[in-house]
N, C-alpha and C positions, 0 to 999 in steps of 0.2 A: 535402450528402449526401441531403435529401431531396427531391420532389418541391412540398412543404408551400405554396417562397415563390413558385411558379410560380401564375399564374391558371390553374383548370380549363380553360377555352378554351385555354388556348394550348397545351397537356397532348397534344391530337388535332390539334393543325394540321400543316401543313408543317415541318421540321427546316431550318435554314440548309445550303443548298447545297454550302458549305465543307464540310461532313462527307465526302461525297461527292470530293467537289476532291480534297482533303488525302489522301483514302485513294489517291486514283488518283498521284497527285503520290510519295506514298511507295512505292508499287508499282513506279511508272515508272522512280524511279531507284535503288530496291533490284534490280530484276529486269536492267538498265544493268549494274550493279555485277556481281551474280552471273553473268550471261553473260559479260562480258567477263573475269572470272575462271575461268570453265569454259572459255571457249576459248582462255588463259592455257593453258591445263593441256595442249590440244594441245601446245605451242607450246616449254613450258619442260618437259617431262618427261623426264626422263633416258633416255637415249638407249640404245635397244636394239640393239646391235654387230651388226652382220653376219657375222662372227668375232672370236673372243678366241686371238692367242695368246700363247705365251713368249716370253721377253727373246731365245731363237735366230729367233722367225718362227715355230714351227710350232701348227699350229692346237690349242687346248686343247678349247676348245667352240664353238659356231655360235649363233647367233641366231635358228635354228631350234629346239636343245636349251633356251634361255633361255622360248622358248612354250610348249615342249612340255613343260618343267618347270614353270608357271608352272597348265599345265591338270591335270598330275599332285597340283600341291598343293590345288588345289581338287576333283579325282575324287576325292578317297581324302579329305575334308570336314578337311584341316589346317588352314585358319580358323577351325577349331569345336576345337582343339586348340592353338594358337599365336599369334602374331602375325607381320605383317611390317611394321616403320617402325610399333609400337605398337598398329598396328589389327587385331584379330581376338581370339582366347578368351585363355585365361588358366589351363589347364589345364597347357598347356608353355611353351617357352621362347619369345623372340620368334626369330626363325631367322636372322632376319638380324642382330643383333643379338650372339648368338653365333656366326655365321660372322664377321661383324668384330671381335669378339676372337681367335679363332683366329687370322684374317691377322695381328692385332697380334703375336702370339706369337712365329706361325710369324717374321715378319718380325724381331724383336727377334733371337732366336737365332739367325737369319743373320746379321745384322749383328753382332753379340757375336763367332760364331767367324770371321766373316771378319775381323775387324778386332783383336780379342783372343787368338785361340786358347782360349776358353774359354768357360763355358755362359754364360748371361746372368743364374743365380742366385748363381752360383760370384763374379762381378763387385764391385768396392767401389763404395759407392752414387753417386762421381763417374763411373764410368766409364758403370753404368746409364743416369744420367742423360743422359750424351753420346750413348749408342747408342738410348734414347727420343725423343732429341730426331732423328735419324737417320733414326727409326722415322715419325715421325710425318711427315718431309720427304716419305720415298720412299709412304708411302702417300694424302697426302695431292697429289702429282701427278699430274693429272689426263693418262694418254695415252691417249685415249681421240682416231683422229683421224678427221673429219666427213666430210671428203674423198673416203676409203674405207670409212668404215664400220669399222674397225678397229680393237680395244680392246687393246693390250700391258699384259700382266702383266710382274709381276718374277718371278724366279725363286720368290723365297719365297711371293706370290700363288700363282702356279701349282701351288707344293707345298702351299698348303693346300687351293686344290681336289681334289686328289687325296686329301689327307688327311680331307676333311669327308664323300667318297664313305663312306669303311669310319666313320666317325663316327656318319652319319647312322642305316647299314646296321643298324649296334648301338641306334640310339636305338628304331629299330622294332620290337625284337624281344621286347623284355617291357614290360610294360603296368605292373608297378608302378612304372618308370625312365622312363614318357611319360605319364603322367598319365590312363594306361585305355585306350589304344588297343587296337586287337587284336592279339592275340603275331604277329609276323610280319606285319604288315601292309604293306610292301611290299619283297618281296624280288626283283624282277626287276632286274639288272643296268641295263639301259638306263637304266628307270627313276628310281633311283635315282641314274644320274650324271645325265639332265635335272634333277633334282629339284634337285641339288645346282648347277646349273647356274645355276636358276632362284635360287636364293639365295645365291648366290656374285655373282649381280649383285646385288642387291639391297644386298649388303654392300657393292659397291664405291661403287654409288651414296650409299652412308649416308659414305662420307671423300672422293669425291676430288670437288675444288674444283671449282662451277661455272664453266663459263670464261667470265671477266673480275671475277669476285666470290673473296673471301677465305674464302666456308662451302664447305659441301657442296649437293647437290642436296638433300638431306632437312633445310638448315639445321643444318648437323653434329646431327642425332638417328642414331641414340641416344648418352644422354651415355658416353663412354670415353675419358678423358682419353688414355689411353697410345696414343691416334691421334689425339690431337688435339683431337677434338670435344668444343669447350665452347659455351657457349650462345652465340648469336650476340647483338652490340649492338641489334640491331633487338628482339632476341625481351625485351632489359631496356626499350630506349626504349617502344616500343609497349605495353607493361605500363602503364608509369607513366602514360603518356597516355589511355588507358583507362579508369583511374582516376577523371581528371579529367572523361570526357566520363559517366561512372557519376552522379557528384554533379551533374552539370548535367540529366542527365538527371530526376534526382532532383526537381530544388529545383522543373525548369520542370512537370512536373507536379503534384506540391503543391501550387502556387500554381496551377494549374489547378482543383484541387479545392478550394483555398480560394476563391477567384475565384466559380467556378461552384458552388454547394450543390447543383444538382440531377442531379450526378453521382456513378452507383451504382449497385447491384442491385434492392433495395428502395424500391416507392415508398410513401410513411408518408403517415396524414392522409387515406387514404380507406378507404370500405367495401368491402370483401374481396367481390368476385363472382366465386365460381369459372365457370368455363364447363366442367372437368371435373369430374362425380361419379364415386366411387369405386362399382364395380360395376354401371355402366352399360354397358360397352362392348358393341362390334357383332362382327359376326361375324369378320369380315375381323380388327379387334383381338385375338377370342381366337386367331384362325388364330398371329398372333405370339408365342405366349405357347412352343411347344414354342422358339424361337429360344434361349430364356432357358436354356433344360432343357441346351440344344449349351453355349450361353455356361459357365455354371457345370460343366457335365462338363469343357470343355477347359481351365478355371482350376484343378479339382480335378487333373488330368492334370497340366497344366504345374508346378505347384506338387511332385508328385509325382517328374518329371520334375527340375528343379531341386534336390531334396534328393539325388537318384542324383547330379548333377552336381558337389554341393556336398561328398558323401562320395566322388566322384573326388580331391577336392583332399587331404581329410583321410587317407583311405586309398587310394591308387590300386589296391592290388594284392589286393584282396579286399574284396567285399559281404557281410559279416558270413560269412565262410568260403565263399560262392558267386562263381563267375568270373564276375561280369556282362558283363563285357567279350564275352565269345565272343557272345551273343548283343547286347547294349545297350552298344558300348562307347561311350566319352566322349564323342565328337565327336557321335556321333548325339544322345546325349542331349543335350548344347548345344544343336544345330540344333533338335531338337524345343522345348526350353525356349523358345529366340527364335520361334521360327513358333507356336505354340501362344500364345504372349502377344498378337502380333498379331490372330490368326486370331479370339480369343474376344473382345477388345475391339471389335476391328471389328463382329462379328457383333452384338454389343448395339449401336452404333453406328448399325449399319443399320437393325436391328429396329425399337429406339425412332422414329427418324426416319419409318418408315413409319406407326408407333401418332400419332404427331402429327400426321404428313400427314391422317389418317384422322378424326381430331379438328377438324379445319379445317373438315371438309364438314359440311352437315346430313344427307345422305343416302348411304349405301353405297352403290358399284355393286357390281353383282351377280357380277363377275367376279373382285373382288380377291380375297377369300378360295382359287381358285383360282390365281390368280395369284402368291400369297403363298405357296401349295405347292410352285409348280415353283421359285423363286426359294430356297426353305429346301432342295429337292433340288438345285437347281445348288452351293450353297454346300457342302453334305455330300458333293460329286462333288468340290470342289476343296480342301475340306481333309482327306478321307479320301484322295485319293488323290494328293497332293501329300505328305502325311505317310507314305504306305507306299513311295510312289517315294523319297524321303529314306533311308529303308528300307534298300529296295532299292540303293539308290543308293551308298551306303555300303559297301553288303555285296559291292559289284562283280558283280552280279547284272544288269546292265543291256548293260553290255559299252558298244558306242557311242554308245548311247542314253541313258547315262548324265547329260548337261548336257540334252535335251528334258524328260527324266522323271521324273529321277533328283533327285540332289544338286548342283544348282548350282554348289556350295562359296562364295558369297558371301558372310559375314555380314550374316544377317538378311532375306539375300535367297537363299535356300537351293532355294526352290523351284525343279524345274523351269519351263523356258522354256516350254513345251506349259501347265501349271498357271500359269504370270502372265497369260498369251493371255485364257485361259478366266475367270482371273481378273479382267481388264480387262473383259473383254466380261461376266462375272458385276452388274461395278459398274457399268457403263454401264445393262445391265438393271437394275437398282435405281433406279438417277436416272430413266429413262424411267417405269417404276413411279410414283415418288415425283411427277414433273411432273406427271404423270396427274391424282396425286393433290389435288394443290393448282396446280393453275393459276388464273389467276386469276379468269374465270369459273367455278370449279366453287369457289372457296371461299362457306363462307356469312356472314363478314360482311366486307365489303371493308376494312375498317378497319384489317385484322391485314396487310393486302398486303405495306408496305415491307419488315418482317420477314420476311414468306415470300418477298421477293425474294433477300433475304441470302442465307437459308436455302437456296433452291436455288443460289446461284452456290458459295456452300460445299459442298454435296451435290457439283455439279460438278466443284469444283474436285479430291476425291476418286479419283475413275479415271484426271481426266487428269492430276494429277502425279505417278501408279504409274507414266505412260510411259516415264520416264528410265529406267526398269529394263530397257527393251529395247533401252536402247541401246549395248550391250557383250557381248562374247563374253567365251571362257574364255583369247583369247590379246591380248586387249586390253591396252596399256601398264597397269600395275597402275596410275600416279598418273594417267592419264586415268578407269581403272574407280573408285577410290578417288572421283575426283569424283563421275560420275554417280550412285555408290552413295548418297554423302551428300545427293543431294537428294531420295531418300528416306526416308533415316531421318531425317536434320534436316527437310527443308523439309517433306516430306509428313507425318509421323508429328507433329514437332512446330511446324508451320505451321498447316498448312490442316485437318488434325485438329482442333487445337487452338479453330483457328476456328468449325470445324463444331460444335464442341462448346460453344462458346459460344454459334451461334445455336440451338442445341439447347437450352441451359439458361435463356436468354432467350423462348424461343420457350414451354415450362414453365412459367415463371414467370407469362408475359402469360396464356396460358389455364388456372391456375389463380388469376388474379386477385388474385396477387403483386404485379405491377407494371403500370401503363401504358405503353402502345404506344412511347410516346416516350422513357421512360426505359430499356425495352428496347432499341429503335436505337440510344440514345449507345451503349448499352455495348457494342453489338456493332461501332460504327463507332470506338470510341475504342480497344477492344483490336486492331482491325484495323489502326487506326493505331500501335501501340505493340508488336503482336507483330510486324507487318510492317514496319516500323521498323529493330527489332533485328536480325529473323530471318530475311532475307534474304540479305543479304551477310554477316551472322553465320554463317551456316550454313558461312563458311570457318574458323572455328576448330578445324574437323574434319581440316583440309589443312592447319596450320600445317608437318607437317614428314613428307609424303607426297608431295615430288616437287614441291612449290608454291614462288614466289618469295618475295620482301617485300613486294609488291605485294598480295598475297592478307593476310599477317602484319596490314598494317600496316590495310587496311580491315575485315578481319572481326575484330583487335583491337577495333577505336574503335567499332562497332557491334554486338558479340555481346553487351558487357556490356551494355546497353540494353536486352538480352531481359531482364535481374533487374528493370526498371523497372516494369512489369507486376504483377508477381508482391509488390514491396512494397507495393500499393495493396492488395491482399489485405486486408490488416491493418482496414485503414479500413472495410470492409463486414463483418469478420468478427461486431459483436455486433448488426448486421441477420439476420445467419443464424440465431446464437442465439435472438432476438426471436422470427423468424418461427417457430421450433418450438414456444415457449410460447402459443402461437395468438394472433391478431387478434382485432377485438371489433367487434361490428353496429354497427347506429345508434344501439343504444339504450342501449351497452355492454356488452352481454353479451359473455363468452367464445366466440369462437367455437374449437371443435378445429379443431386442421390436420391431416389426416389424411393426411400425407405427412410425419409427422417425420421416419422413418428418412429416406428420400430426403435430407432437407435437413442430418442427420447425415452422409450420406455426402458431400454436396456441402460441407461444413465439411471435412471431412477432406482432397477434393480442396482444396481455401484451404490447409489448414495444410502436404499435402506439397508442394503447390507452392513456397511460399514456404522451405522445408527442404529439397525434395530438389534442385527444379528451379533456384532462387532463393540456397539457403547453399552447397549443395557444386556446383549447375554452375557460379555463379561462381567459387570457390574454383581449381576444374581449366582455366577456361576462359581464364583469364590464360597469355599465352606463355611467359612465363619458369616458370610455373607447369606449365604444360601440358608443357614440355619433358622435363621431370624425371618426372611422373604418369603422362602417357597409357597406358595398357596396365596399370597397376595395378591393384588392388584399389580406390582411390579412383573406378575410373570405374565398375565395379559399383556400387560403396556410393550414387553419382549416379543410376547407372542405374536399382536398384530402387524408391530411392525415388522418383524421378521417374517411372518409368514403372508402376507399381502403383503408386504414392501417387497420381499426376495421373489418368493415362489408366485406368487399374483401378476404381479408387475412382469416377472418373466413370462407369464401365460396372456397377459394379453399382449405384450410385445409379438410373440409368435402368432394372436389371433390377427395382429393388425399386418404383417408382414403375409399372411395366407391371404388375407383381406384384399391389401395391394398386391400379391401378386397373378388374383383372378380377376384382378378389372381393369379394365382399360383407363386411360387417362380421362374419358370422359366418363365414365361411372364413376371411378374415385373422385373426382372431383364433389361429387354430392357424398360422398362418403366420410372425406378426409374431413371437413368440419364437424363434425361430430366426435372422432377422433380427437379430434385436436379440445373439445372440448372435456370429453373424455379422461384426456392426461391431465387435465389442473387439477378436475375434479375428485380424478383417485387419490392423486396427492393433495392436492389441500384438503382433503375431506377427513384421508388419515391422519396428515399431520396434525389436525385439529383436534379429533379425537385422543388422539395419544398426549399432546401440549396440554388441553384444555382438562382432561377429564382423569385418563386409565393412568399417566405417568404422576400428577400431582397425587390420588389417589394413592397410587402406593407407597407414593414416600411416608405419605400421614396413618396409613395404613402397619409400616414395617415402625415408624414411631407408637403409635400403641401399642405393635408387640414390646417393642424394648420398656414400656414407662410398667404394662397393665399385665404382660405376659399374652403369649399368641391364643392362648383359649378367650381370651377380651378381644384383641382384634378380629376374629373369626364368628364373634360372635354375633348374634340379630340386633344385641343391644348398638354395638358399635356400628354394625352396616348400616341399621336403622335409623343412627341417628340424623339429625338437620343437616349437619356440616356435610357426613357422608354422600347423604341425599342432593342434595345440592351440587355437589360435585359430581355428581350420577349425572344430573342435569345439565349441565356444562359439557355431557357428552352429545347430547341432541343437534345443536350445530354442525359437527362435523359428520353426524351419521347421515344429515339432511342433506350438504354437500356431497357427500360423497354417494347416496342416490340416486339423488338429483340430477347432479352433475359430474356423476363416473359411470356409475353403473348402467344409468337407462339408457344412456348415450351412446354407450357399448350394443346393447341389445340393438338399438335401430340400426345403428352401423352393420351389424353383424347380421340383419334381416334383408338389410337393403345389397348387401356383400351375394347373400343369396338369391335373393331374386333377381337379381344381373344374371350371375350364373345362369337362372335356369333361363332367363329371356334369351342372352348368348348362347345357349344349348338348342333353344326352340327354334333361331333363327337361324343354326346352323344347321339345322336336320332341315329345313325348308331346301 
């Protein structure tokens, strides 16, 4: 673990080649893998009918009504209210999920008076059982025929289509029975039957048999036994095997670290040369420091934003005696929650990356701090106005302009199509910025090169993996969108982010004279080795049962869990981190302070939620047989928050406090750092509270109802609604209070008072 038994010389020389190899070699056939499973996804997606009709021939609905449904649930932001096949909010029910019980229903009591003369509850539990078993034949055959494009219902199918129209009609119409929608939100006729169109397939897709296979298209999800769907063989085998390739995974890196001592964060056994002083920066630096000001307003907001979302669940039908709905109802809030978490992480992300690029060189150019202007107004262009188009967009205020400007309806990908553009072309201008900044001729000491080559292929890698986001519309097969979606939010968000954020905190480390050039590359070539590894073709455990095969099951099983590999190495550097806050010591022993503790507390914390949020509970959900039963629960929040405010948060304000200290003098930090410091309890104990208290017991009682009731019960208003539910909804309020209170707003003043330094230190130096 330390750099100690290496000779100084060899500390600067060249790195063995194989680092390089190995990363390219893992790349090569993870990116193999994941392509040929994205173009899988053309290939095996459930087939969109060119008409559907009755067991007589006549047409029920069209394959036209199935798109036009499909962009109805996405105009009017039902992803940010529901699910379909697991994926989407959690505010209502999942839709398809409860249209295939309905069918089940509808279909049981056809069978019952056809065959009995009587209701199907009226029935003794033999004869149930024969007309279940009946139920589950007629729905679970597939006539769906290829030939012509032609999808036959049964009779009872067709009567639940009709039946889920005046269903649906009702669920729209009061907000405390939809989890906050707006009273009447969509009452047009047509409308409503596409809509219902659109999840009427969606249900069939979820029973009837792939042909030439024994599941469904969605691997019978969601679980309903009274049609059938129970976990498929593959989704137990693959599990188990998983397992196995977890412990290998384990043992062979261990022995890596036992092997090799000089792998890790920290390099021990020499003299601490910072190359950054605190309160030194240039101009162009403090020009970054308003970024932090956006970053902490939008974490205040979104946090804000989240507690409305969180008392949708516990009370949907009143904001303490106010209608919030008419003006903020649920879905927007969602949408805002997700876009806002993005929008303020990135934003430090960037920021930082340019204060480091800047630190590279001996000398400003004269241009950045201008430069640095118009990049901070492109950014306020695309998230002020991607957030009001959301708005808008919701409010049906846009008319057809609604998917350019508007509301997407995508989860997490909400933004208008016009606002990703801007936003593409926003991050490309950032990296040309940033190359600018540190090429290799303008760095000043060439030493630091390999690393800032990283560092820009990561920067890169940034804009160009947002592009999958343009590559679907609103009437795209949902499990072709479903993939593209996910190599966003997995591959991007927790790939190549993840990445960049490593050569960001290696890239810190080496210029405050933390660590050596060379112990910074391992680490940044060995997690690139070990996220890209897992996180590749992992990135299909998000498709297990969205319209994917076994084929997908079986690779991004053996390889997802691989991503927790990573994340238990944590452990092993954790009391390097400790160390480094009680400061190093000169030549001559003395103490020296580090004057970036907080920083190195925040970056302990990113260690500990990683290995908890990213590492305990996404392994936990990431398992198939696991995952079949969970997905769309409460358990993938209680993942979500803390993986994504524990990892990516916690890294963003570490970067906001290390810009913080390192544009103020010891006498401005000094009113600063208390706020900070109050700051750190408050992010973590406010989440860990919410997650202990509220999102993590919820799901387990939650993923228990799927198994007792079947997952159309757990998903259901009935179950969300209920006391115990609610109650436990409520038990989230403490930690959301803390963590406002005393995270977030704490941040803002810090982050205001960070500026206003600046600009006084600006004003008193132009004097």
């Amino acid at each position: 673990m330390s750099e100690a038994a290496l000779p100084v010389t060899e500390d600067d020389g060249p790195l063995s080649r194989w680092w390089i190899r190995t990363i390219l070699i893992v790349m090569g056939l993870g990116f193999a893998g994941l392509i040929t499973i994205t173009l899988l996804s053309y290939q095996n997606a459930p087939p969109v009918p060119a008409q559907v009709v009755d067991a007589q021939g006549g047409v029920v609905f069209t394959g036209d009504d199935i798109g036009n449904g499909q962009a109805i649930f996405l105009k009017y932001g039902l992803m940010a209210n529901g699910s379909i096949w697991g994926h989407g909010a959690y505010l209502g029910p999942d839709f398809s999920a409860a249209t295939l019980h309905s069918m089940s229903a509808q279909t049981a009591e056809f069978i019952a008076q056809q065959r009995y003369r009587q209701p199907f509850a009226a029935l003794p539990r033999s004869q149930q059982a024969a007309v279940q078993g009946e139920t589950v034949v007629a729905l679970k055959t597939n006539r769906y025929d290829a030939a012509t494009a032609t999808l036959q219902l049964t009779d009872p199918q067709a009567a639940t289509f009709h039946q889920q129209i005046g269903y649906w009609t009702e669920y729209f119409r009061e907000p405390s029975r939809n989890g906050g929608l707006k009273a009447d939100l969509i009452t047009d006729a047509s409308e409503l039957r596409q809509f219902t169109a659109f999840v009427m397939w969606t249900a069939w897709a979820s029973v009837a048999e792939r042909p030439g296979a024994d599941y469904s298209y969605t691997n019978n999800f969601p679980y309903d036994p009274s049609v059938g769907n129970l976990p498929t063989s593959s989704a137990l085998l693959w599990s188990a095997l998983s397992l196995m390739v977890l412990l290998a995974g384990i043992a062979a890196v261990l022995l890596a670290f036992g092997k090799f001592d000089y792998l890790g964060w920290i390099t021990r056994g020499h003299q601490v040369h910072p190359q950054l002083l605190p309160g030194k920066s240039s101009r162009g630096q403090n020009a970054l420091v308003k970024f932090f000001v956006v970053v902490a307003l939008l974490l205040l907001a979104q946090s804000l934003v989240g507690g409305a979302v969180a008392h949708y669940r516990a009370d949907p039908g009143s904001f303490y005696g106010f209608q919030l709905e008419r003006v903020f109802p649920s879905n927007l809030m969602r949408t805002w929650h997700l876009q806002m978490a993005i929008f303020w992480i990135a934003t430090a992300y960037v920021a930082a990356a340019l204060f480091l690029g800047r630190s590279l060189r001996a000398e400003e150019p004269r241009w950045l701090a201008g430069w640095i202007h118009v990049l901070f107004a492109a950014f306020a262009l695309v998230i002020g106005g991607s957030l009001l188009g959301e708005w808008l967009g919701i409010a049906q205020l846009l008319g057809r302009w609604w998917f350019w400007f508007g509301n997407q309806g995508w989860e997490y990908l909400e933004l208008g199509r016009v606002w990703q553009y801007l936003l593409v072309a926003g991050l490309l201008g950032w990296f040309g910025l940033l190359w600018t900044l540190v090429r290799p001729r303008a760095l000043a000491q060439q030493a630091v090169r390999p690393i800032v080559q990283m560092f820009l292929i990561a920067a890169l890698a940034i804009p160009v993996f947002y592009v999958p986001a343009l590559f679907f519309g609103a009437k795209t097969n949902f499990t072709v969108v479903d993939t593209w979606r996910f190599w966003i939010i997995h591959l991007w968000v927790e790939g190549f982010f993840e990445f960049f954020a490593t050569t960001v905190v290696a890239l810190t480390f080496y210029q405050l004279g933390l660590t050596r050039r060379n112990v910074a590359l391992r680490v940044i070539y060995l997690d690139a080795i070990l996220y890209f590894l897992g996180g590749l073709m992992g990135t299909g455990h998000h498709w297990y049962f969205s319209g994917q095969t076994n084929v997908n099951m079986a690779l991004s099983a053996l390889f997802s869990v691989l991503e927790v590999v990573p994340l238990t190495l944590l452990t092993l550097d954790a009391w390097d981190f400790v160390r480094t806050t009680r400061g190093a010591r000169d030549a001559s022993g003395k103490a020296i302070a580090i004057p970036h503790k907080w920083t190195f507390y925040f970056l302990m914390a990113v260690g500990f939620w990683n290995f908890v949020g990213a590492g305990m509970f996404g392994f936990l959900i990431n398992l198939p047989i696991v995952s079949y039963y969970e997905v769309g629960t409460q358990l993938t929040p209680s993942h979500g928050h803390a993986a994504m405010m524990g990892v990516f948060g916690m890294l963003a304000i570490a970067l906001m406090v290390f810009v913080l200290r390192q544009t103020s003098d010891d006498m401005r930090w000094a009113g600063i750092e208390k706020y900070i410091k109050v700051a750190f309890w408050g992010c973590n104990g406010g989440l860990a509270m919410m997650v202990t208290m509220s999102l993590f017991p919820s799901g387990v009682l939650q993923v228990w109802d799927v198994l007792q009731n079947g997952y159309w019960h757990a998903r259901s208003l009935d179950y969300i609604g209920s006391e115990r539910s609610r109650l436990i909804e409520w038990l989230r309020l403490p930690g959301d209070l803390v963590f406002i209170l005393f995270g977030a707003l704490p941040l803002v003043i810090a982050s205001i008072k960070g500026y206003l330094g600046v600009r006084a230190s600006e004003s008193t130096t132009e004097r």
